[in-house]
VMD Tcl script that builds the backbone (N, CA, C; Angstrom):
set m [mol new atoms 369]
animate dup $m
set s [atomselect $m all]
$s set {name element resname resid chain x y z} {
  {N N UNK 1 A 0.847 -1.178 0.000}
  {CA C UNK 1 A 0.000 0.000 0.000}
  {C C UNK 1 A 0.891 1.240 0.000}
  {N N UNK 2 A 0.960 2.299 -1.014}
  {CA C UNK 2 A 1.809 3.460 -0.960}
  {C C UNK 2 A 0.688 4.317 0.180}
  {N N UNK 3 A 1.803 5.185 0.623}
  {CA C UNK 3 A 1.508 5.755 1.727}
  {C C UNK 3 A 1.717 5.508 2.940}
  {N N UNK 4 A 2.168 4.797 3.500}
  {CA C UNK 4 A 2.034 3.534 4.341}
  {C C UNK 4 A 2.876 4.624 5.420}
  {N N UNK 5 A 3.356 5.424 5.129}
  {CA C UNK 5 A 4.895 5.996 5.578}
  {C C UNK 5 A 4.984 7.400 5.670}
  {N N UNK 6 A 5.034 8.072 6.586}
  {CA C UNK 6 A 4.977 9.779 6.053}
  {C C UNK 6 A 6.370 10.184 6.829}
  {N N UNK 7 A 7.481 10.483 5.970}
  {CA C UNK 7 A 8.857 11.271 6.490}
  {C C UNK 7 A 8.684 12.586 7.442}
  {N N UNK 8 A 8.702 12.365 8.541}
  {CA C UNK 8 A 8.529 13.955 9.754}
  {C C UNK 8 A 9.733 14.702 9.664}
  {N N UNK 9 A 9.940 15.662 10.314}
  {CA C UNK 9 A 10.887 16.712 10.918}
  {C C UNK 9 A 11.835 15.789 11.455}
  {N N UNK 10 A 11.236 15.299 12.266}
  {CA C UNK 10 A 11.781 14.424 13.117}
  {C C UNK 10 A 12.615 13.228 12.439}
  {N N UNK 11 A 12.024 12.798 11.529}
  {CA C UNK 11 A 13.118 11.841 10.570}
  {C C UNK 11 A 13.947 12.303 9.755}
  {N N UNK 12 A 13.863 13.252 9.406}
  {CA C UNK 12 A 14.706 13.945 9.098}
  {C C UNK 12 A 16.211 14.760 9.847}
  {N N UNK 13 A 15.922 14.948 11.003}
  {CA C UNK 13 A 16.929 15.861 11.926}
  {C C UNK 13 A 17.814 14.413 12.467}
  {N N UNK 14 A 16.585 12.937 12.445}
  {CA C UNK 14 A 17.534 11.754 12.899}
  {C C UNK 14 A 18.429 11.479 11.544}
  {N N UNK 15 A 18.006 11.379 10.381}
  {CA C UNK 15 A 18.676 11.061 9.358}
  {C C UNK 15 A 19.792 12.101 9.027}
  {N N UNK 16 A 19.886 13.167 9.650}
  {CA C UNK 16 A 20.846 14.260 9.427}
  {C C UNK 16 A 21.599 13.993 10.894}
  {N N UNK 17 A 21.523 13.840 12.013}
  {CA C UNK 17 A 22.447 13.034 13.424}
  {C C UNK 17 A 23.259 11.886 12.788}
  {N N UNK 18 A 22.592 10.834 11.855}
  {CA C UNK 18 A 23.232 9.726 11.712}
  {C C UNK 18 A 24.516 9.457 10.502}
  {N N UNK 19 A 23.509 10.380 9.335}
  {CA C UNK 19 A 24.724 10.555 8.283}
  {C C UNK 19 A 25.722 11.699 8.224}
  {N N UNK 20 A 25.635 12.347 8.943}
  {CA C UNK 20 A 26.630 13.706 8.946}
  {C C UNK 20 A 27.398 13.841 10.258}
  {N N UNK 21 A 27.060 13.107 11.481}
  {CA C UNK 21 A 27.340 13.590 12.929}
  {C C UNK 21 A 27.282 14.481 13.695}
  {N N UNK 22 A 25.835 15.259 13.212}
  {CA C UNK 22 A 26.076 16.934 14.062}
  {C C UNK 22 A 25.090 16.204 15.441}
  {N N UNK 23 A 25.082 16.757 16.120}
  {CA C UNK 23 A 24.462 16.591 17.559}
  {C C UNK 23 A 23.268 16.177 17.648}
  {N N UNK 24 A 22.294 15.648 18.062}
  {CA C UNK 24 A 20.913 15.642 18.003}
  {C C UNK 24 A 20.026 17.256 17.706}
  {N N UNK 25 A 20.371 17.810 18.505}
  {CA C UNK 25 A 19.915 19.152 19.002}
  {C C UNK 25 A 20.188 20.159 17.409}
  {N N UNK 26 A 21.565 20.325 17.057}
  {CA C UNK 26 A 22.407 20.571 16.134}
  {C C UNK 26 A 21.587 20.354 14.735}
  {N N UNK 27 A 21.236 19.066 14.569}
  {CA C UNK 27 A 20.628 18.468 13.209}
  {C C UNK 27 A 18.912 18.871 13.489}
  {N N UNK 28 A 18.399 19.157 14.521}
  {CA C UNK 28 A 16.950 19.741 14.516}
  {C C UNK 28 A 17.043 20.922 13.742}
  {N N UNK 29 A 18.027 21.878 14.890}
  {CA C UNK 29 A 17.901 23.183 14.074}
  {C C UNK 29 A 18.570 22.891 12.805}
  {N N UNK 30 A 19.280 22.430 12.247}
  {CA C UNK 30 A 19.701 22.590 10.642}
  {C C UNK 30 A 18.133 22.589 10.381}
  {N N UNK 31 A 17.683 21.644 10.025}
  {CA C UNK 31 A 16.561 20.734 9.383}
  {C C UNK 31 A 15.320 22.144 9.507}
  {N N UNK 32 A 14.926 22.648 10.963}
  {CA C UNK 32 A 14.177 23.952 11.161}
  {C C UNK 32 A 14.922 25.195 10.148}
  {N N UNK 33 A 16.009 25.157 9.934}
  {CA C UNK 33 A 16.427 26.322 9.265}
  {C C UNK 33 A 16.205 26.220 8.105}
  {N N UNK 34 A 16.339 25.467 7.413}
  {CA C UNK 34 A 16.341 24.488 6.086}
  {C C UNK 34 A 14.886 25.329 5.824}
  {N N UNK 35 A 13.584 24.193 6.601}
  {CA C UNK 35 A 12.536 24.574 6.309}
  {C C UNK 35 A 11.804 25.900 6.489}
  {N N UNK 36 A 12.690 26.522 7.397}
  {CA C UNK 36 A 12.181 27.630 7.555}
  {C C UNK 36 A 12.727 28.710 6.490}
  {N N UNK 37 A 13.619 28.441 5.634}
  {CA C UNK 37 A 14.168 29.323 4.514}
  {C C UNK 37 A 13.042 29.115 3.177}
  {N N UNK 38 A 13.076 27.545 3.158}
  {CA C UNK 38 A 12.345 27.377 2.316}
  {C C UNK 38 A 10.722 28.117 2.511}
  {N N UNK 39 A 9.758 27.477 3.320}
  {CA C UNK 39 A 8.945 28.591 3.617}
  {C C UNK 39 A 8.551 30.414 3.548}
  {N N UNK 40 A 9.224 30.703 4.071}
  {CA C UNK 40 A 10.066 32.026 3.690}
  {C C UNK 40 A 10.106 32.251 2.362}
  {N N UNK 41 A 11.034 31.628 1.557}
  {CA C UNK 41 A 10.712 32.053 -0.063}
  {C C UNK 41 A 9.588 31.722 -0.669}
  {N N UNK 42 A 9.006 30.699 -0.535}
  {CA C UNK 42 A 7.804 30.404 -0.847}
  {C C UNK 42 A 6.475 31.239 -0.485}
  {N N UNK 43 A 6.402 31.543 0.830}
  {CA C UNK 43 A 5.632 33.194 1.463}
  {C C UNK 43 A 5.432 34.244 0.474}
  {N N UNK 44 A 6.982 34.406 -0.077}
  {CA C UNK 44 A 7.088 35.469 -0.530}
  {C C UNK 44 A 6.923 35.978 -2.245}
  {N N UNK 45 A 6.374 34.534 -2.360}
  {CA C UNK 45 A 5.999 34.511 -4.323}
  {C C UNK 45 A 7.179 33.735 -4.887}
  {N N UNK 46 A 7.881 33.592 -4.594}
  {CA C UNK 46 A 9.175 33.317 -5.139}
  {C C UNK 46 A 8.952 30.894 -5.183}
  {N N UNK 47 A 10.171 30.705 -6.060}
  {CA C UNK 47 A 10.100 29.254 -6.384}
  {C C UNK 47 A 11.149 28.884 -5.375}
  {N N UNK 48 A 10.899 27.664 -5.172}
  {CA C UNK 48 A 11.954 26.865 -4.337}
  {C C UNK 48 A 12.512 26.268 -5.023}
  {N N UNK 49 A 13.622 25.256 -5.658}
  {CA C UNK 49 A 13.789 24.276 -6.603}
  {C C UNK 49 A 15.288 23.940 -5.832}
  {N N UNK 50 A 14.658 22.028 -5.863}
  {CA C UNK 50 A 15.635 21.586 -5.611}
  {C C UNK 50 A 16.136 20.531 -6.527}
  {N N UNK 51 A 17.311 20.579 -7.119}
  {CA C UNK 51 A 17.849 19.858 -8.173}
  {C C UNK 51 A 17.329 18.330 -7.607}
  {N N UNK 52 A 16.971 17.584 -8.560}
  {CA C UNK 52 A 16.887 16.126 -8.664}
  {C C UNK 52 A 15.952 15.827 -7.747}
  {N N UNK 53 A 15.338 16.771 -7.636}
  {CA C UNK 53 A 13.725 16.857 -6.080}
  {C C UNK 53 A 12.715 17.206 -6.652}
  {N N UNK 54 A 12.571 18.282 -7.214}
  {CA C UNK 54 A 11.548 19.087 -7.647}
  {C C UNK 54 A 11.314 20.497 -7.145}
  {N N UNK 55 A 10.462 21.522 -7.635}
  {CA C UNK 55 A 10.146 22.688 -6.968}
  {C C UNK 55 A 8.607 23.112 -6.509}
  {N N UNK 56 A 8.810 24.158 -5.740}
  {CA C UNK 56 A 7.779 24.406 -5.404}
  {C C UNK 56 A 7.305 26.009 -5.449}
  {N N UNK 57 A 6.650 26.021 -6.276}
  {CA C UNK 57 A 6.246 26.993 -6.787}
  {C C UNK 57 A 4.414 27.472 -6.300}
  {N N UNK 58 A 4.554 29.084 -6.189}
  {CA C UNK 58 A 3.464 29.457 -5.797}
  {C C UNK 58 A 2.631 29.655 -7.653}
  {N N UNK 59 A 1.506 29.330 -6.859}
  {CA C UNK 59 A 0.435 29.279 -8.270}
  {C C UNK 59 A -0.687 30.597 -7.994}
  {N N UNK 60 A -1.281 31.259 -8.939}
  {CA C UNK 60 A -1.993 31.900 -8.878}
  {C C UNK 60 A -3.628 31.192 -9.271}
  {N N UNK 61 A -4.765 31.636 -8.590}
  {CA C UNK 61 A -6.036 30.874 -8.784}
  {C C UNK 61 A -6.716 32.168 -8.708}
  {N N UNK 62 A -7.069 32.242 -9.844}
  {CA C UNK 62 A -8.285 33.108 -10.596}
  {C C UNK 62 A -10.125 32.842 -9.582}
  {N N UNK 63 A -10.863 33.592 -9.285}
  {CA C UNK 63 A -11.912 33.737 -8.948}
  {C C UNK 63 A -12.447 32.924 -9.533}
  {N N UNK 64 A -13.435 31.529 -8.825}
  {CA C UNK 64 A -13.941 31.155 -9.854}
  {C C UNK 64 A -15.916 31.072 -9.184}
  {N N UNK 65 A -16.571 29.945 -9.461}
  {CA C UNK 65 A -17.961 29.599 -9.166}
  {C C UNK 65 A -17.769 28.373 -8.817}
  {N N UNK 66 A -17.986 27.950 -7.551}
  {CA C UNK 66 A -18.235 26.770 -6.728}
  {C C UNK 66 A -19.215 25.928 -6.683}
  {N N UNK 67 A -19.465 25.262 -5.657}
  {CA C UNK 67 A -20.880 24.873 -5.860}
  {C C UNK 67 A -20.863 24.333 -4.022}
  {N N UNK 68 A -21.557 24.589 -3.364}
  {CA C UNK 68 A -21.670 23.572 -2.030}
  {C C UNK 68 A -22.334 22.346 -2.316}
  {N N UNK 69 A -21.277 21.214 -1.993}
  {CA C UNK 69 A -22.489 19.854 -1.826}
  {C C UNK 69 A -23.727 19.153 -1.852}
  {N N UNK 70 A -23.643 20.078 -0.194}
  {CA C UNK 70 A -24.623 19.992 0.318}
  {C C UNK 70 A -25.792 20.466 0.040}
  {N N UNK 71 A -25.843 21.765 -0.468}
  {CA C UNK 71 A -27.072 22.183 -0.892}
  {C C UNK 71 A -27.448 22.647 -2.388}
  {N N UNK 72 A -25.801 22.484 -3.100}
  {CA C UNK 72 A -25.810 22.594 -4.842}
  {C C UNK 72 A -25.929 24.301 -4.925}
  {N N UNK 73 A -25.916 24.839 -3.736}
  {CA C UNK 73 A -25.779 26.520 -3.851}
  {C C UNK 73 A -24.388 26.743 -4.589}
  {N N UNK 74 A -24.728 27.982 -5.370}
  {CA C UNK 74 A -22.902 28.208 -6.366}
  {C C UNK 74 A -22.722 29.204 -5.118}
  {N N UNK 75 A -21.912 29.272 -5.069}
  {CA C UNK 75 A -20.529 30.415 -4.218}
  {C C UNK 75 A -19.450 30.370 -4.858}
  {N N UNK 76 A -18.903 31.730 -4.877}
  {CA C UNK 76 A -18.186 32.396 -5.599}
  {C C UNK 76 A -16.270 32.017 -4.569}
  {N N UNK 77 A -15.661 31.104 -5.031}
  {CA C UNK 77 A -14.221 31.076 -4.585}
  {C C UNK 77 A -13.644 32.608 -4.956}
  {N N UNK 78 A -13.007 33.065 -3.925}
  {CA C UNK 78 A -12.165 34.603 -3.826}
  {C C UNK 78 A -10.787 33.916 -4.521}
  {N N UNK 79 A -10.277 34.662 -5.368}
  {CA C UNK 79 A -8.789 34.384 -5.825}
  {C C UNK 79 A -7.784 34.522 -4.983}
  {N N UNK 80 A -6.879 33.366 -5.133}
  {CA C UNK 80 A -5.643 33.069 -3.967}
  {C C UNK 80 A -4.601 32.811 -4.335}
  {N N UNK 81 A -3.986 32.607 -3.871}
  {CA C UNK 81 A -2.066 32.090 -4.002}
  {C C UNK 81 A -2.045 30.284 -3.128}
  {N N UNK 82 A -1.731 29.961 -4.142}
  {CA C UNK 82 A -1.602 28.859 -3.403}
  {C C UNK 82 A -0.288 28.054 -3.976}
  {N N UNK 83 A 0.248 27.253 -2.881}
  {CA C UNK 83 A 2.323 26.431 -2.747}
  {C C UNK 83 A 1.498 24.971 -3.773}
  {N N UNK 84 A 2.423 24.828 -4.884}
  {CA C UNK 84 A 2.151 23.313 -5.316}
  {C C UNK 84 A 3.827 22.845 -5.684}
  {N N UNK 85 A 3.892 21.549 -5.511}
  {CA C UNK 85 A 5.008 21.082 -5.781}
  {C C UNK 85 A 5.111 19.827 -7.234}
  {N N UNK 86 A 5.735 20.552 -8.155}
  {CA C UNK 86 A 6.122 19.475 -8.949}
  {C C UNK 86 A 7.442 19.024 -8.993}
  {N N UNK 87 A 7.690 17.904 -8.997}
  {CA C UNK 87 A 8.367 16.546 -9.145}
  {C C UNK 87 A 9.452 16.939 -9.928}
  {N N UNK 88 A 10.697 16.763 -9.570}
  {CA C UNK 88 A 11.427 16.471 -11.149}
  {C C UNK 88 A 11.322 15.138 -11.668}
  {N N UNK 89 A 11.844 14.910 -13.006}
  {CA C UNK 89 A 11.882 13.469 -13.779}
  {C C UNK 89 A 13.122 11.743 -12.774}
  {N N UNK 90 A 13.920 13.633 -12.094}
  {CA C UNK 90 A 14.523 11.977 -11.597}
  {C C UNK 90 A 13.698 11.441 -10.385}
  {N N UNK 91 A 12.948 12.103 -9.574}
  {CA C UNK 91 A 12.164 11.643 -8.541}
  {C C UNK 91 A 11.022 10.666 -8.888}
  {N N UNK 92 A 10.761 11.754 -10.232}
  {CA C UNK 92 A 9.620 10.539 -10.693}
  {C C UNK 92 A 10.016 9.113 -11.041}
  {N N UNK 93 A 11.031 9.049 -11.555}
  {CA C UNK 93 A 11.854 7.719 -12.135}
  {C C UNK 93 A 11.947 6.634 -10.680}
  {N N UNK 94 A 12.591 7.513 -10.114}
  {CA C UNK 94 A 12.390 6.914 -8.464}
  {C C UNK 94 A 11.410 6.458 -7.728}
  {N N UNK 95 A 10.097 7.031 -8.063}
  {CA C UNK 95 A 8.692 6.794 -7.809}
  {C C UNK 95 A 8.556 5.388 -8.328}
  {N N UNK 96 A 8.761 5.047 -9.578}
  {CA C UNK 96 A 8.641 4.081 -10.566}
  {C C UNK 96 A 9.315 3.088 -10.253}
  {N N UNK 97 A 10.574 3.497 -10.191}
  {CA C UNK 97 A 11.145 2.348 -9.836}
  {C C UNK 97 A 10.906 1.445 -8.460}
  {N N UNK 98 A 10.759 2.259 -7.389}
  {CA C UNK 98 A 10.402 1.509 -6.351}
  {C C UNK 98 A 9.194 1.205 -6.496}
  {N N UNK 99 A 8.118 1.136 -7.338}
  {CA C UNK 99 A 7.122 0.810 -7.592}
  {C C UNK 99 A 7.374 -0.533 -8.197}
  {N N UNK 100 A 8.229 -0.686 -8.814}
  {CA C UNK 100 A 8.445 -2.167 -9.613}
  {C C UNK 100 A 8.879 -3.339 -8.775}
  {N N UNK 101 A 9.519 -2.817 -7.923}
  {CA C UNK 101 A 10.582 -3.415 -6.712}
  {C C UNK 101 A 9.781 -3.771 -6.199}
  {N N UNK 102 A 9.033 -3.312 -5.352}
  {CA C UNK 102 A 7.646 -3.798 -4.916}
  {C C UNK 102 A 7.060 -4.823 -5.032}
  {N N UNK 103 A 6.172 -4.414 -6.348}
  {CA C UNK 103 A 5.484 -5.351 -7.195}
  {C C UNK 103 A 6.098 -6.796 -7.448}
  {N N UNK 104 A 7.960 -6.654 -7.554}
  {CA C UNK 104 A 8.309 -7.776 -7.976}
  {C C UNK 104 A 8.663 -8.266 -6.076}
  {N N UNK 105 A 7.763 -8.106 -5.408}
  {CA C UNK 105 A 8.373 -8.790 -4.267}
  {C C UNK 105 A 9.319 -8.371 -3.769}
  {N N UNK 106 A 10.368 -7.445 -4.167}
  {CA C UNK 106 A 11.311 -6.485 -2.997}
  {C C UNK 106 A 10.155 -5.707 -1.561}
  {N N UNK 107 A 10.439 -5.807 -0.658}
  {CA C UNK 107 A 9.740 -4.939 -0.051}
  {C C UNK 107 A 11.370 -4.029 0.812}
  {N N UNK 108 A 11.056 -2.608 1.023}
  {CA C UNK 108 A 11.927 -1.784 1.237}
  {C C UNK 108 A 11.487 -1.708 2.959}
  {N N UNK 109 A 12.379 -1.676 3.579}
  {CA C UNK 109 A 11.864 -1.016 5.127}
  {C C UNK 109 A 11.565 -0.077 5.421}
  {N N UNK 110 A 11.163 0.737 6.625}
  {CA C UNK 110 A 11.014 2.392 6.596}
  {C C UNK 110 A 12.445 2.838 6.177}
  {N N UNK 111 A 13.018 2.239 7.420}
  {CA C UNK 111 A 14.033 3.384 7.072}
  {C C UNK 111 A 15.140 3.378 6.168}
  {N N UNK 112 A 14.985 2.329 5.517}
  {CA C UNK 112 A 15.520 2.309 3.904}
  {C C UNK 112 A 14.442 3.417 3.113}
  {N N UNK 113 A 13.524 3.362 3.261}
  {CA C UNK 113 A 12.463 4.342 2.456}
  {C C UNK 113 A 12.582 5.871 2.838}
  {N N UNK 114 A 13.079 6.102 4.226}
  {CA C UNK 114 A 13.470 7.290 4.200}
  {C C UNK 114 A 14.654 7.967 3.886}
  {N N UNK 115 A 15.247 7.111 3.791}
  {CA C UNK 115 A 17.030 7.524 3.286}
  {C C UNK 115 A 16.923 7.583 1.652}
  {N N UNK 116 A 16.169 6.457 1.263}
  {CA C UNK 116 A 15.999 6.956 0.116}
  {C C UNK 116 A 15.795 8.237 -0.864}
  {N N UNK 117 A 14.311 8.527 0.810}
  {CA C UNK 117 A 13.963 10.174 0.040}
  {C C UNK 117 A 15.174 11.292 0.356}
  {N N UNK 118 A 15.785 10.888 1.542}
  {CA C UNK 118 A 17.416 11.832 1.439}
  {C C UNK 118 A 17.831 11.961 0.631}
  {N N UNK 119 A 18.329 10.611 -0.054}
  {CA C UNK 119 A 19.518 10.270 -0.781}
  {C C UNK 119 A 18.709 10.961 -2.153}
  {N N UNK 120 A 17.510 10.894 -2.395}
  {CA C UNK 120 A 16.375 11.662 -3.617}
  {C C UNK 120 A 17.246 12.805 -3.314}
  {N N UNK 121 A 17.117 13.622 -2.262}
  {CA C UNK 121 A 17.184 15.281 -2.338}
  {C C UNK 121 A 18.857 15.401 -2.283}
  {N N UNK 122 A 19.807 14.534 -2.593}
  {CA C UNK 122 A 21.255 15.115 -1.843}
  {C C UNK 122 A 21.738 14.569 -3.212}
  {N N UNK 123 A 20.996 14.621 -4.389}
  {CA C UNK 123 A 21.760 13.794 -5.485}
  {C C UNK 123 A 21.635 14.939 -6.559}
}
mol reanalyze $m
mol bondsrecalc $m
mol representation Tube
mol addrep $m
């Protein structure tokens, strides 16, 4: 089942203690600074892009006509800014491939699956 797995802060600041040796404490704040830069540019209209990761780019959404569910009333969505992230080709390839691995009976552990997504962003 994909999904099975969601990478935290927290797996991250451990996966940055274990492969680099900064302190426990040390590899939180990297990991908080990290995200907090990224955020930050992203706030501010601007793209994030990380080679062999993907970027994340703010999108613009035009006013449009809704509809509620519940009662099939239209309401009018106000135009917004909203963060989407696309993929690069090598992540996607990566997607795929561990998709095959899978399928053919490899099964990956967590924390092979999270180093993976490291080893995704540090390549």
């Amino acid at each position: 089942m994909m999904g099975e797995r969601t990478l935290t802060r927290a797996d991250l600041s451990e996966a940055v203690f274990r492969k680099i040796g900064l302190s426990r404490t040390e590899s939180a704040q990297l990991v908080e600074m990290v995200l907090d830069e990224m955020c930050s540019t992203i706030a501010s209209g601007e793209s994030v892009k990380i080679s062999s990761f993907g970027s994340f780019l703010v999108r613009e959404k035009n006013e449009r006509i809704g509809r509620n569910p519940k009662t099939g009333e239209e309401v009018p969505i106000l135009p917004r800014r909203v963060a989407v992230f696309k993929p690069s080709n090598v992540l996607k390839d990566r997607i795929v491939e561990a998709h095959v691995q899978r399928a053919d009976g490899g099964s990956a552990d967590k924390e092979t699956e999270s180093m993976a997504m490291l080893n995704a962003a540090a390549e």
